[in-house]
C-alpha positions as CSV (number, residue, x, y, z in Angstrom):
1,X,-128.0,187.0,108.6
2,X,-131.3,188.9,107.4
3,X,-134.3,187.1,106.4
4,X,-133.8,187.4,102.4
5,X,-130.3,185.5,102.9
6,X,-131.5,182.7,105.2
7,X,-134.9,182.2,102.3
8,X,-131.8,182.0,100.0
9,X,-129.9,179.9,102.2
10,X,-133.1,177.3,102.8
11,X,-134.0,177.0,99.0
12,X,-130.5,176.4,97.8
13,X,-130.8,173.1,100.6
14,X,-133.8,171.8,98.8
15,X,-132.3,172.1,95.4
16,X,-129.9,170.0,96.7
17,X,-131.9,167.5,98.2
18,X,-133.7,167.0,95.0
19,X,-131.4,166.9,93.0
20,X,-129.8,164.5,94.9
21,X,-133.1,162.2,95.4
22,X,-133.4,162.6,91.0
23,X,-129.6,161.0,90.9
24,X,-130.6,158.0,93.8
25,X,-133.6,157.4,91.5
26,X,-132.1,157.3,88.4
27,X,-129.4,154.8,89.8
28,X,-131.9,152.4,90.8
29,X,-133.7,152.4,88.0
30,X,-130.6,151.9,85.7
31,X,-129.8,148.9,88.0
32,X,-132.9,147.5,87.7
33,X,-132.9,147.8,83.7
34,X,-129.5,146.1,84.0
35,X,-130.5,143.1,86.0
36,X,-133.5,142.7,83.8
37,X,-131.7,142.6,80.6
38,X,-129.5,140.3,82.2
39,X,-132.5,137.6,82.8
40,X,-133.6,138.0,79.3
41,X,-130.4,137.1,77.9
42,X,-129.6,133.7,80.3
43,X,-132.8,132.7,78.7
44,X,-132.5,133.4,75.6
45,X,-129.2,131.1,75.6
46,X,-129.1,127.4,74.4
47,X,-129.7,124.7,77.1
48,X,-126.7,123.0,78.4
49,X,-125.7,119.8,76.5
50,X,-125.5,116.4,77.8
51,X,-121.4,116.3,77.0
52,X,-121.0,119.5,79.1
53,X,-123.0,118.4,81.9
54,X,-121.3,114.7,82.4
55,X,-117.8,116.9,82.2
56,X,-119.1,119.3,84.7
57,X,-120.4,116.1,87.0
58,X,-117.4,113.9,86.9
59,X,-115.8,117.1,87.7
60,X,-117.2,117.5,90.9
61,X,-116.6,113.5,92.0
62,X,-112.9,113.8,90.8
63,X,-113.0,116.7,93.1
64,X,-114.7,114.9,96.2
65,X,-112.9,111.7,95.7
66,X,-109.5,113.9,96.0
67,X,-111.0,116.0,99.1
68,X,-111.9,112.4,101.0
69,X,-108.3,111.0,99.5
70,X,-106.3,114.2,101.3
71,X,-108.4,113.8,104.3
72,X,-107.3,110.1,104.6
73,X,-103.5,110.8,104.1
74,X,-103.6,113.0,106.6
75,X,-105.2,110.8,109.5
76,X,-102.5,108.3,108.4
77,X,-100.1,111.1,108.7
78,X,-101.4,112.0,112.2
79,X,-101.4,108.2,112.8
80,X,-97.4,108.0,111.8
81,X,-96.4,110.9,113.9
82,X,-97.8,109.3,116.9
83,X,-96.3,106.1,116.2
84,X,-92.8,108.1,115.4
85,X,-93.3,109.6,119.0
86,X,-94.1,106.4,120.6
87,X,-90.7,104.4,119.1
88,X,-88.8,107.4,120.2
89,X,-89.6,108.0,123.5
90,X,-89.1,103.6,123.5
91,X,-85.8,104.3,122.5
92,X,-84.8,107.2,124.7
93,X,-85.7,104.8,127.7
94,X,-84.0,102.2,126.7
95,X,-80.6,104.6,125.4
96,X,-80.8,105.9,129.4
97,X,-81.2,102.7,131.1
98,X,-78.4,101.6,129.2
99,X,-76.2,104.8,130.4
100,X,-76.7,104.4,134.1
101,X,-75.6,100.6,133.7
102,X,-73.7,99.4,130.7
103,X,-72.8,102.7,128.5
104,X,-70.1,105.3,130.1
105,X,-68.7,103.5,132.3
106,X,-65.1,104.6,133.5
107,X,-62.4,102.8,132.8
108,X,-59.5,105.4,133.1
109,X,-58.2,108.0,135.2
110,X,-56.3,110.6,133.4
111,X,-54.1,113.0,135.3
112,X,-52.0,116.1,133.6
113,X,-50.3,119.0,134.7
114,X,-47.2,119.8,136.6
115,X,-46.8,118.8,140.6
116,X,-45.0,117.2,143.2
117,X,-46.8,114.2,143.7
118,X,-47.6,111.4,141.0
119,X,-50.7,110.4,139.6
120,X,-51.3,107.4,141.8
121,X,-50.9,110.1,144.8
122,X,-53.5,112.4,143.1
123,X,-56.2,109.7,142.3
124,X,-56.1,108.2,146.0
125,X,-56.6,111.8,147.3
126,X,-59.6,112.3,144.8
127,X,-60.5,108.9,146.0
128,X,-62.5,107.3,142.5
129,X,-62.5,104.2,142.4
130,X,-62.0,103.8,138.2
131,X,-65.2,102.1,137.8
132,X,-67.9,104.3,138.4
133,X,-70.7,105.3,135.9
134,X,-69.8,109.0,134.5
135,X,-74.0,109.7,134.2
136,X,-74.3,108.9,137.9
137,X,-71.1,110.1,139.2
138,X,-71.0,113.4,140.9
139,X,-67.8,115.2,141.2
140,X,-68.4,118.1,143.4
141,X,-66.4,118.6,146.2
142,X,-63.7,116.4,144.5
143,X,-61.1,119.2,143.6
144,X,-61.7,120.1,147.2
145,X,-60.7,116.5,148.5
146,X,-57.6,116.1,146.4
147,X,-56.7,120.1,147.6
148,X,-57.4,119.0,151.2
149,X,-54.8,116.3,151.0
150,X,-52.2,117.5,148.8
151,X,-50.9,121.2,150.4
152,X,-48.4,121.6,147.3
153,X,-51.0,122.3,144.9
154,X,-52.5,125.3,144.0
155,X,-55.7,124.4,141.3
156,X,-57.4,121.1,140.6
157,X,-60.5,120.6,138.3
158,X,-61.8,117.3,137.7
159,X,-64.5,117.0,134.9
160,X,-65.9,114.0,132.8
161,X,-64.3,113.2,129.4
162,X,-66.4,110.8,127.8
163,X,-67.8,107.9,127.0
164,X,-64.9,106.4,129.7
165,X,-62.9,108.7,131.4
166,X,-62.4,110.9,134.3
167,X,-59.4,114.0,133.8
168,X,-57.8,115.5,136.7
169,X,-56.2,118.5,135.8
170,X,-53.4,120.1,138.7
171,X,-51.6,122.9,138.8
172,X,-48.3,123.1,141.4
173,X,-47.6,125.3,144.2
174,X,-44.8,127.6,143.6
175,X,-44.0,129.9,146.9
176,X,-44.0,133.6,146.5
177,X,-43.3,134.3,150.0
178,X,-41.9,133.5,153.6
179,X,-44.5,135.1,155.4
180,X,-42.7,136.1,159.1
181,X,-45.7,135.5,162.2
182,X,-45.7,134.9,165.7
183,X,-42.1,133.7,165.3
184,X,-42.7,131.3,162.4
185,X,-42.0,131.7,158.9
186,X,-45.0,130.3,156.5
187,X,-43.9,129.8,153.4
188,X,-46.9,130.5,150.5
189,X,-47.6,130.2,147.2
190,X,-48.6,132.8,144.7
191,X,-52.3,132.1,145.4
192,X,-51.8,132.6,148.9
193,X,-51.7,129.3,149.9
194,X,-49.6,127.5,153.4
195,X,-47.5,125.4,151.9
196,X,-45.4,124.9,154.8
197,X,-44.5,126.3,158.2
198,X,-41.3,126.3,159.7
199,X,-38.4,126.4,157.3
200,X,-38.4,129.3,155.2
201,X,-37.6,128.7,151.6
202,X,-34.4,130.6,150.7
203,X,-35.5,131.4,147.3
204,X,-38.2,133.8,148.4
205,X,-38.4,136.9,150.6
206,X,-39.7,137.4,153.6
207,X,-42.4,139.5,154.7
208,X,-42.6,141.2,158.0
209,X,-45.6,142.7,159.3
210,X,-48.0,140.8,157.9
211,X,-51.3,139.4,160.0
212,X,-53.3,136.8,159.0
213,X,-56.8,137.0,160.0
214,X,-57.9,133.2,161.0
215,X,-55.2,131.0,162.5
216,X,-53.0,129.5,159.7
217,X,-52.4,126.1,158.9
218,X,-50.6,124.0,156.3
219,X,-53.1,124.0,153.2
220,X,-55.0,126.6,153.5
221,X,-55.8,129.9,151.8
222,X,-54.3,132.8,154.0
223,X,-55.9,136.3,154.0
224,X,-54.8,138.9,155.7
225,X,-56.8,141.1,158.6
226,X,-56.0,144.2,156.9
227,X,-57.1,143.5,153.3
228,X,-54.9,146.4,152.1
229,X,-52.0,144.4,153.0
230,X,-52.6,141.9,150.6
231,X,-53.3,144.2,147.9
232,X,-49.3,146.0,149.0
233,X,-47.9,142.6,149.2
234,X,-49.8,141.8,145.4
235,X,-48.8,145.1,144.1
236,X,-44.9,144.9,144.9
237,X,-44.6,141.4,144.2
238,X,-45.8,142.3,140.7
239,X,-43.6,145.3,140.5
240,X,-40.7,143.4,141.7
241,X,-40.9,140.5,139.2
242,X,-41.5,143.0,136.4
243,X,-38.5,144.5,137.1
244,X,-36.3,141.6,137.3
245,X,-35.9,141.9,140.6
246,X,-37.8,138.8,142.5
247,X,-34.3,136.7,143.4
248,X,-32.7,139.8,144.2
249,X,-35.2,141.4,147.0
250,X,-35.0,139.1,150.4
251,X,-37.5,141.1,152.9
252,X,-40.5,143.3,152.1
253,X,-41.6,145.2,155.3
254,X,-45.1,146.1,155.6
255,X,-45.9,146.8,159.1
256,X,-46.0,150.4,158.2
257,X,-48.1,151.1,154.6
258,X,-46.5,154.1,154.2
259,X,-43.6,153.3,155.4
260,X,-42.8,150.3,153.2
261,X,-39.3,148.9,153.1
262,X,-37.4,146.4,151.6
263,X,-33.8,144.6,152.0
264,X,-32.2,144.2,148.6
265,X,-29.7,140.9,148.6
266,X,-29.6,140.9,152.4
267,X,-27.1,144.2,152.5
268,X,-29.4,147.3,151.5
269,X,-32.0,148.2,153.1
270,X,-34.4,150.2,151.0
271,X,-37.4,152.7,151.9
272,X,-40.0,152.8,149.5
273,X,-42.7,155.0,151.4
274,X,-45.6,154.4,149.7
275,X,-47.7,152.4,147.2
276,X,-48.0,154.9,145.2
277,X,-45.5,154.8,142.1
278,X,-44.0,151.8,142.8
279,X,-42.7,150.9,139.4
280,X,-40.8,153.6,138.8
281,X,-39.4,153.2,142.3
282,X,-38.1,149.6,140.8
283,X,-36.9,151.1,138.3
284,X,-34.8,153.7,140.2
285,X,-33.6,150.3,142.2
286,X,-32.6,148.6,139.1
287,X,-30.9,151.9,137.6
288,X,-28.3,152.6,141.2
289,X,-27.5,149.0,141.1
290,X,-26.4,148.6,136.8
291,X,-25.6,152.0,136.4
292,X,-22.5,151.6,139.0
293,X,-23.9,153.9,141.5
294,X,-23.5,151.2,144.0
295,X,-20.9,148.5,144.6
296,X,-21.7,145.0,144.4
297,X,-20.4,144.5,148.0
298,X,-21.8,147.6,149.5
299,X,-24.0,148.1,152.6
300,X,-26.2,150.8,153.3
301,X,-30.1,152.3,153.5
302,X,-31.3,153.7,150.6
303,X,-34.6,156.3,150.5
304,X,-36.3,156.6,147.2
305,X,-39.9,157.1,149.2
306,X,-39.7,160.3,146.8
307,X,-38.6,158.7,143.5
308,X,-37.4,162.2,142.3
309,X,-34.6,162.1,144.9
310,X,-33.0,159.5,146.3
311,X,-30.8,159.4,149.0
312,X,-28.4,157.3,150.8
313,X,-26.1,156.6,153.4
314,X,-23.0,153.9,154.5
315,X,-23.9,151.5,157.3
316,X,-21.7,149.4,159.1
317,X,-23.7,147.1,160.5
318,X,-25.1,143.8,158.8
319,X,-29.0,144.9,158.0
320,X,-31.2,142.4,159.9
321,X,-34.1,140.6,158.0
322,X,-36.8,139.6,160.7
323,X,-36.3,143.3,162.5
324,X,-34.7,145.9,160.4
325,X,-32.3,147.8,162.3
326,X,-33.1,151.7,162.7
327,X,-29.4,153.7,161.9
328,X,-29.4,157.0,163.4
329,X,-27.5,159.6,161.7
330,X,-24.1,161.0,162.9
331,X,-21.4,163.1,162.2
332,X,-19.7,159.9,161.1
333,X,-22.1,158.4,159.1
334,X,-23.2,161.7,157.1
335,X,-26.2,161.4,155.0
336,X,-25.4,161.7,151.0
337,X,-27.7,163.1,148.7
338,X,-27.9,162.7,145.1
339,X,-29.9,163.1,142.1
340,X,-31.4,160.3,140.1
341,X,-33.5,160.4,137.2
């Protein structure tokens, strides 16, 4: 930028600036005309009357009186709400004073559900007396009492039905299995609870192989030492009632897991393998026995670990429950193979 354009520049600035000091100016003094006319004319009006000013002062005590009324409503509003709170809290004292001692006090016992044992049985185990107060009564660890004492049950909850009752609610034992250990059959239920050791019952199969992992004893909760076992035994069991087949299968083997084998009504002997596609291995079961591929009064192992195949062969000797006999093959007792889909 050469000196001639920078003059140009400069003086165009002060242009600006004045003008803009000439428009500041001009505002000010047309403010100042406006606020002056504005004090001519408020005295050039008429001086209030006396009728306008008594309106315009009992204006202003209406207007106090109702400022000091609201302001007294609401201390006797404040005053109210602490007296409301007070009563209250009176009354809650009294309501739970009267609940620990008078109020909810139990007068029945109600028992439902299916079991073994009656309801005088079931209240002695829980041992409630009938009279105590349901506010101060504590019933944990109860269910566990009555469990304790009565093996034949599988679930118990006790809760507090109010105002005046306690409800036990039981659920029976029904045995899933004959569990074969040590030389003892323990029969258990379908939670996997001792219901008795000894006797067998002869409604339920028996299971070889199985070990427990704590020493077992009539009411308690069995687990196995191999926890895949009692996910084979869950898994079959469930197969094996889906399929129709729970009175008809007398021993499931489980010593080997992949080797799996069961007896089917105590006069075939049946090698399942493997877990692994069990239902349609029940299935194939189901199919040899309706579909007249066995007789009703035939012995013999059958081999469906492959469910794609299976194959079988005549025995002559009565299949053993607690120790499944091992058949070797021979040129009298020729294995027969056949297709079954």
């Amino acid at each position: 930028m050469n000196s001639a354009e920078l003059k140009e520049k400069l003086r165009e600035e002060a242009e600006r600036s004045a003008r803009s000091a000439q428009r500041r100016k001009a505002a000010q003094e047309q403010s100042r005309r406006q606020q002056k006319i504005s004090e001519q004319t408020r005295k050039q009006l008429p001086p209030q009357s006396p009728v306008r000013k008594q309106r315009e002062e009992e204006l202003k005590k209406r207007q106090a009186q109702e400022l000091k009324e609201r302001k007294r409503r609401h201390r006797k509003r404040g005053s109210n709400v602490v007296y409301y709170v007070a009563l209250g809290l009176i009354a809650f004292a009294i309501f739970a004073i009267l609940s620990v001692t008078v109020l909810f006090n139990t007068e029945q016992i109600i028992v439902v559900g299916d079991s073994d044992y009656t309801a005088e049985e079931i209240i002695a185990a829980s041992e409630l007396k009938g009279d105590e107060n349901l506010v101060r009564l504590n019933l944990s660890g109860t269910a566990e009492k009555i469990l304790n004492k009565l093996v034949c049950l599988d679930r118990v909850r006790v809760e507090k039905a109010y105002p005046a009752a306690i409800k036990i609610t039981v659920t029976r034992s029904v045995p899933m299995a004959n569990f074969y250990y040590g030389g003892r059959n323990y029969v258990i239920s379908h939670t996997g609870r001792v219901m008795r050791i000894g006797d067998g019952d002869e409604q339920c199969m028996n299971v070889l192989g199985y070990v427990p992992a704590q020493s077992v004893i009539v009411g308690s909760f069995v687990s196995a030492e191999d926890e895949h076992q009692d996910e084979l035994i869950s898994q079959i069991s469930a197969a094996i009632e889906a399929g129709g087949l729970t009175e008809k299968i007398t021993t499931l083997d489980i010593t080997d897991p992949i080797g799996l084998k069961i007896t089917y009504e105590d006069r075939i002997e049946i090698f399942l393998g493997s877990i692994l596609q069990i239902d349609q291995k029940v299935r194939i079961i189901n199919e040899l026995m309706d579909g007249g591929y066995i007789e009703q009064t035939e012995k013999m192992t059958l081999d469906i670990s492959d469910p794609s195949r299976a194959r079988q062969r005549p025995i002559t000797s009565p299949v053993v429950t607690a120790a499944p006999e091992v058949i070797e093959e021979t040129d009298e007792n020729p294995e027969i193979t056949g297709e079954v889909t």
